[in-house]
N, C-alpha and C positions, 0 to 999 in steps of 0.2 A: 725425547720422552721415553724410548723401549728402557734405557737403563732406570725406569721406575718401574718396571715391569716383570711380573716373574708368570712362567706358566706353567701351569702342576698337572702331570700324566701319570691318573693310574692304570695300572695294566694287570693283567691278568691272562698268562699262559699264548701271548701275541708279539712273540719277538720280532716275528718278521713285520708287522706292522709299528712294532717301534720303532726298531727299523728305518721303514721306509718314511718315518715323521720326523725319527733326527738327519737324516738326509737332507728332509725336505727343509728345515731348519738351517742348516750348513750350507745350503743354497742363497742363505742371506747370512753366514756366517755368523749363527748362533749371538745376534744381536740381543737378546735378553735371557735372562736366568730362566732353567728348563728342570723344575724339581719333578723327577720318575718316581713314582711311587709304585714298587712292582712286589707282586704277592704268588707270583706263579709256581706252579707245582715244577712243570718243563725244566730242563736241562739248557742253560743258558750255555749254545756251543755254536755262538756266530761271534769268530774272532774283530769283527767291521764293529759290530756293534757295542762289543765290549772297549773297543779303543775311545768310542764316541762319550761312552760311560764318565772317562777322564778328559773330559775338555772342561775348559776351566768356569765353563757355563754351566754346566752342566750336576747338578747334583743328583745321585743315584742312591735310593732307600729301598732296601730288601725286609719283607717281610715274610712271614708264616704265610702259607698257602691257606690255612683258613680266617685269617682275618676278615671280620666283614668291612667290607668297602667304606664304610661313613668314620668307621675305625681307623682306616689306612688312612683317609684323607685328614681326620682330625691333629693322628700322630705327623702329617708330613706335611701338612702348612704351616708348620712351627718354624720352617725351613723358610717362610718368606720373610723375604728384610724390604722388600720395595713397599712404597705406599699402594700399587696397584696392579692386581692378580687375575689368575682365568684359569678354569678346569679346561682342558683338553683331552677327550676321548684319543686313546691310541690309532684310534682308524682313520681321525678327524685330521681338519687341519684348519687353524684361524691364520688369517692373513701377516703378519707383521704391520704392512700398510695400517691395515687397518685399525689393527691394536695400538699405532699411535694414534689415528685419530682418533679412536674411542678414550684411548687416555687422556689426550688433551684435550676433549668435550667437558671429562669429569673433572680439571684441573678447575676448567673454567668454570664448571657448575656447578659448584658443591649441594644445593640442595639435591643433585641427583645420586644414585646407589649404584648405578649399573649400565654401560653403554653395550651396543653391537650395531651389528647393519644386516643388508641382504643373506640370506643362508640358502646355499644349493648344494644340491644327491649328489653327487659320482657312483661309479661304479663302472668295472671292466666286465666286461662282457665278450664271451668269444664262441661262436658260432661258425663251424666247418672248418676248425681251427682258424678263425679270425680275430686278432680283437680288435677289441671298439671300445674307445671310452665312449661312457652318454651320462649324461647329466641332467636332473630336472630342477625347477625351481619347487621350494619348502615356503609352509607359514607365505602364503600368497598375501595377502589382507593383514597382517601383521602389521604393529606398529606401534609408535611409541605410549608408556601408559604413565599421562603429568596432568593427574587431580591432584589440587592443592592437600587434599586430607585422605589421609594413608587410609582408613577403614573404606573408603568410596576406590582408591586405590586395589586395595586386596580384592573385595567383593566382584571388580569389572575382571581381573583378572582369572580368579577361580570360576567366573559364570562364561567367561570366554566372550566379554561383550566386546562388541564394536575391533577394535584392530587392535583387541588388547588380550586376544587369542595367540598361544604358542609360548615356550618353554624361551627363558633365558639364562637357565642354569649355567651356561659357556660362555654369557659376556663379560665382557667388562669391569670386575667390581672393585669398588675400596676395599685393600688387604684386612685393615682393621675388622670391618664386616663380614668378610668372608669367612673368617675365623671365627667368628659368633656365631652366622650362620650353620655352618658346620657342627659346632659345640652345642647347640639348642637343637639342631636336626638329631643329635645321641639322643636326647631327651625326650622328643617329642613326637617321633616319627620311626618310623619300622620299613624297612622295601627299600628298592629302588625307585618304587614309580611316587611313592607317598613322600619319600626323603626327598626327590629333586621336586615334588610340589609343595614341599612343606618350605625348602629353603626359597623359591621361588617369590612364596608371600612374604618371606624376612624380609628380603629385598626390595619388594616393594612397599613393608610398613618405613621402614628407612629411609627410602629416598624415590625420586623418579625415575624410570627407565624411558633411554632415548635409541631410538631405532634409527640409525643415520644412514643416508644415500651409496652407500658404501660398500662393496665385496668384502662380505667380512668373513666368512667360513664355508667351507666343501665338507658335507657330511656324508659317510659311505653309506648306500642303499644296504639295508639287512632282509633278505630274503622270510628270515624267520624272527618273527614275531612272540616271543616268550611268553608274555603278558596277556593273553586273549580275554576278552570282554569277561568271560566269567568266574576266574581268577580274579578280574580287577576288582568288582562287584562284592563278589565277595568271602572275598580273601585279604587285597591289599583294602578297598576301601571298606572293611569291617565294622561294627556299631562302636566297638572299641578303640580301633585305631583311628576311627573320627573325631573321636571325644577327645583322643590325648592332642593330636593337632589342633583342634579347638583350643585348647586351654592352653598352647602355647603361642597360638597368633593371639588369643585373648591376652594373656602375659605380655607380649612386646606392644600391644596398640595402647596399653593402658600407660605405659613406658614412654611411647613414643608421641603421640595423640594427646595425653591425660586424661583421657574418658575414664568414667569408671566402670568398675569389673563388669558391672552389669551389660551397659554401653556396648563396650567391648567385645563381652562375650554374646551378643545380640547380634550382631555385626558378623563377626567369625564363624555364628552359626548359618548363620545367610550366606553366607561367600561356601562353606561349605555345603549344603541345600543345594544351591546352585551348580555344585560343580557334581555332584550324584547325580541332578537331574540331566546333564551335560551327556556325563556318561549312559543316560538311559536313553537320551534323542540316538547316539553314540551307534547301541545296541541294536535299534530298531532302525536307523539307516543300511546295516547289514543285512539286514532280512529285508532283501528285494527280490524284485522276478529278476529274469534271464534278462529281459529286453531293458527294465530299469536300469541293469545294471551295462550293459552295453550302451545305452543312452550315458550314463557317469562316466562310461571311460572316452566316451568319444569327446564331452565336455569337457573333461580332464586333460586330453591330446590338444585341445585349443586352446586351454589356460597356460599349457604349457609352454606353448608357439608362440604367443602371444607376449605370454611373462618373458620367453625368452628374446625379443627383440628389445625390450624393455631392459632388459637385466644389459646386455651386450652394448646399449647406449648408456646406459647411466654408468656402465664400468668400463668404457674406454680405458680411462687410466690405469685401471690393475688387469689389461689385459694381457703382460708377464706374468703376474702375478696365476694369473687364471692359466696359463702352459706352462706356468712349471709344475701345477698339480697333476695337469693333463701327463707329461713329461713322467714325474718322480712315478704317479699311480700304473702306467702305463709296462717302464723299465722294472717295476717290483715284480709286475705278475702275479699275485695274491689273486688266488681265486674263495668263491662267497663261501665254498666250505668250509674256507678254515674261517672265517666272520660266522658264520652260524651256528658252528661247531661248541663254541665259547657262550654263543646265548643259550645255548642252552642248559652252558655251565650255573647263568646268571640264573635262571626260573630256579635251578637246583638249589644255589646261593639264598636264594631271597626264601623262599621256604622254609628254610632252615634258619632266617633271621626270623621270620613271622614267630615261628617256633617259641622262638627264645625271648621274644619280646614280652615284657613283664603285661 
């Protein structure tokens, strides 16, 4: 199933983390097409990394340092030929395991848009010059979102109800869609936090997302957080860039559904309603006392203990899979300044898209 499969990495100014992703890839011998999409200002002078550039898996797209990101991606998924694709974060890593069986979930299911499984933090950490990998479990209560009618679809998703909370912009998708996706998020959406929510609803007016029992992705912990509540408020979620996402999940459900515009746009304005109000529970979970919030981390330390005996018996079998990340993250040595160092490229990035957005 991988050779129906291509994975598309953009990057920006993180060589050593590409790096240590096409390593981590050549660990199972670059079993499916790997399109880089890189925009970086840096001086490309890791001779390792440039040899990897030319494997025959591998296709490498250089662009303008100021490309915005939705741009880069639209230009470099023209590059996929497989029926079935996935964004991969340079820092990240999705399983191969996994990625077949997420592919052949969707071979078998065609009413579905998009598969993944389990998602867990990494990160190195070193302490009295020690390191330590440590790792948590993500999106605890997540899980799969298959209402027969795509507007009750989008709506759970953007309100964050029931275990149809958390991002799947990195599963699974039909190429055909991804590519639409992308091309409708030019259109309709501005940011990075509005672009990966805006494609997020594509996907689900399209088809169902399946959350499978599975190690499907190690996501790196980022110390720094670009996006902070009042930026998000309002800045990316704006009266105006509401409107225009609005009117283009209203577009696709009428498409996709046949509802009419009204319908539709009744619907999308709900699902969005919902996800403001989301962000304003969001807001005011951070404004706790001292002791509230020592109560949250000590809750958090059990979810984690817990999820983590969990996580360790349902993935017996990708337990190679789980030490060669330990392994690859470990031998790179990448510390979080250079991961923070770039987000904060990103706030600068997305600003300057707000900016420009009609």
């Amino acid at each position: 199933m991988l050779d129906k499969f291509t994975i598309v990495v953009p990057t920006y100014n993180r060589y050593r983390f590409l790096l240590r992703l096409l390593k981590y890839y050549g660990l199972y011998d670059f079993p499916f097409k790997i399109v880089v999409l890189d925009s970086s200002s840096d001086l490309l002078d890791l001779p390792e990394l440039k040899k990897l550039f030319k494997h025959k898996n591998v296709i490498y797209r250089k662009f303008s340092p100021d490309v915005y990101v939705v741009d880069k991606m639209a230009i470099g998924i023209k590059d996929i030929t497989t029926p079935y694709a996935a964004f991969c974060a340079d820092d990240d890593f999705i399983i191969p395991r996994a990625i077949e069986k997420s592919t052949l979930f969707l071979e078998q299911n065609p009413e579905y848009s998009c598969a993944q499984g389990i998602i867990i933090h990494h990160k190195l950490k070193t302490k009295l010059n020690v390191q330590k990998f440590i790792w948590t479990p993500t999106y605890y209560f997540t899980g799969s979102n298959e209402h027969p009618h795509p507007h009750k679809r989008l709506i759970s998703y953007l309100a964050g109800e029931g275990k149809s909370y958390g991002q799947h912009f990195y599963a699974v998708h039909r190429s055909k869609l991804l590519k639409k996706m992308v091309s409708e998020t030019k259109r309709y959406a501005s940011g990075y936090l509005l672009g990966e929510l805006f494609m997020g609803g594509m996907s689900l007016i399209y088809g169902k997302l399946k959350w499978l029992p599975v190690f499907y992705s190690s996501r790196e912990i980022n110390d720094f957080q670009p996006f902070n509540q009042k930026y998000r408020q309002v800045v990316v979620f704006s009266p105006e860039n509401c409107a225009r996402a609005v009117n283009g999940w209203t577009k696709h459900l009428t498409h996709a559904e046949g509802l009419t515009d009204e319908s539709a746009r009744l619907y999308a304005n709900d699902g969005m309603t919902s996800r403001l109000k989301l962000l304003e529970h969001l807001k005011r979970s951070l404004d706790i006392s001292a002791v509230e919030l020592l109560k949250k981390k000590i809750l958090l330390k059990c979810y984690h203990f817990l999820y983590g005996r969990v996580f360790e018996k349902k993935s017996a079998e990708f337990y190679n899979d789980f030490q060669k990340i330990k392994t690859i993250v470990s031998s790179a040595c990448l510390n979080s300044n250079e991961v923070n160092k770039i987000r904060h490229d990103y706030l600068k990035d997305d600003q300057n898209q707000q900016k420009a957005c009609p």
